[in-house]
N, C-alpha and C positions, 0 to 999 in steps of 0.2 A: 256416461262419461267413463273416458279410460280410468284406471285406478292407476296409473300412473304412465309417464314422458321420460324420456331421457337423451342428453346430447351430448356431444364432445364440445367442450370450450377449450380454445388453444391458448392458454397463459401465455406469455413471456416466459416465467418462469418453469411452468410445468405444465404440458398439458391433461384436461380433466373430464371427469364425466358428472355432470349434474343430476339428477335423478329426481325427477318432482313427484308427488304424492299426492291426488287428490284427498287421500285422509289422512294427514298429518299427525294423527295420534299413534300412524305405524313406524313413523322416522324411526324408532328408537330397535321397534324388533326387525325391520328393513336392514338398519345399519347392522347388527347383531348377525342376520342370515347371510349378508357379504362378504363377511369377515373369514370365513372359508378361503377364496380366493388365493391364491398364494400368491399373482401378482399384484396385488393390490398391498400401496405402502400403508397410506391412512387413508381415513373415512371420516369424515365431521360433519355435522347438521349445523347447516348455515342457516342465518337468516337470508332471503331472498332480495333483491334488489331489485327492482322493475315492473314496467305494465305488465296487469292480465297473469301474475306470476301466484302463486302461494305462497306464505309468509318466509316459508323455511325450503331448504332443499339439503339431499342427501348431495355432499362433494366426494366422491373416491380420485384420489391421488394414486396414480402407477406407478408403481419400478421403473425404471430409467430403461430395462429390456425387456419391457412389455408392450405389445403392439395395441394401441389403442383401439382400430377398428374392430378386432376384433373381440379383444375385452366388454366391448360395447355390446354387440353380438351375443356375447355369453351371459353378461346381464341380463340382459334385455329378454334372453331365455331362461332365465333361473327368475327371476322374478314375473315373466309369467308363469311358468311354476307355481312357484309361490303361490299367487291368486288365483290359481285354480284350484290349488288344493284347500286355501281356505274357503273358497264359497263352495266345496263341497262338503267339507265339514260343517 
C-alpha cells in the first residue's frame, strides 16, 4: 500500500489539495513538514467524508497566486521524500 494519495479538489470557494495517509498517526508530523511551503495559506486535518476514504485527511489551502498543479507536484515530491527517508531510518 502507498503511504499516501493526494488530489486537487476544486471548491467553489478555493481550490484544494487533499492529502490522505494510509497511517493517520503522521497527520500531525505530515501537516508540520508542509508548513515550509511559502505558498501554502493553511493546512488542517479534516475528518474524511466518503467511500473507501481514511477517517481524516490533510486539506492545504493555497495563496490566491499559487498555481495549483504544480503545488501538487512539489508535494507529492517532498512527501515522497519524506517516506523514503523515514523507511531508511
Amino acid at each position: 500500500m502507498l503511504p499516501f494519495r493526494s488530489e486537487i479538489r476544486n471548491s467553489p470557494t478555493q481550490p484544494t489539495i487533499k492529502i490522505f495517509l494510509s497511517d493517520e498517526s503522521l497527520d500531525a508530523r505530515i501537516k508540520k513538514h508542509l508548513e515550509h511551503f511559502n505558498e501554502i495559506e493553511e493546512i488542517e486535518i479534516r475528518e474524511s467524508i466518503g467511500q473507501n476514504r481514511v477517517k481524516e485527511n490533510i486539506t492545504v489551502f493555497l495563496k490566491d497566486d499559487a498555481d495549483i498543479n504544480k503545488m501538487k507536484q512539489s508535494i507529492d515530491s517532498s512527501l515522497w521524500w519524506y517516506f523514503e527517508e523515514d523507511l531508511v531510518d
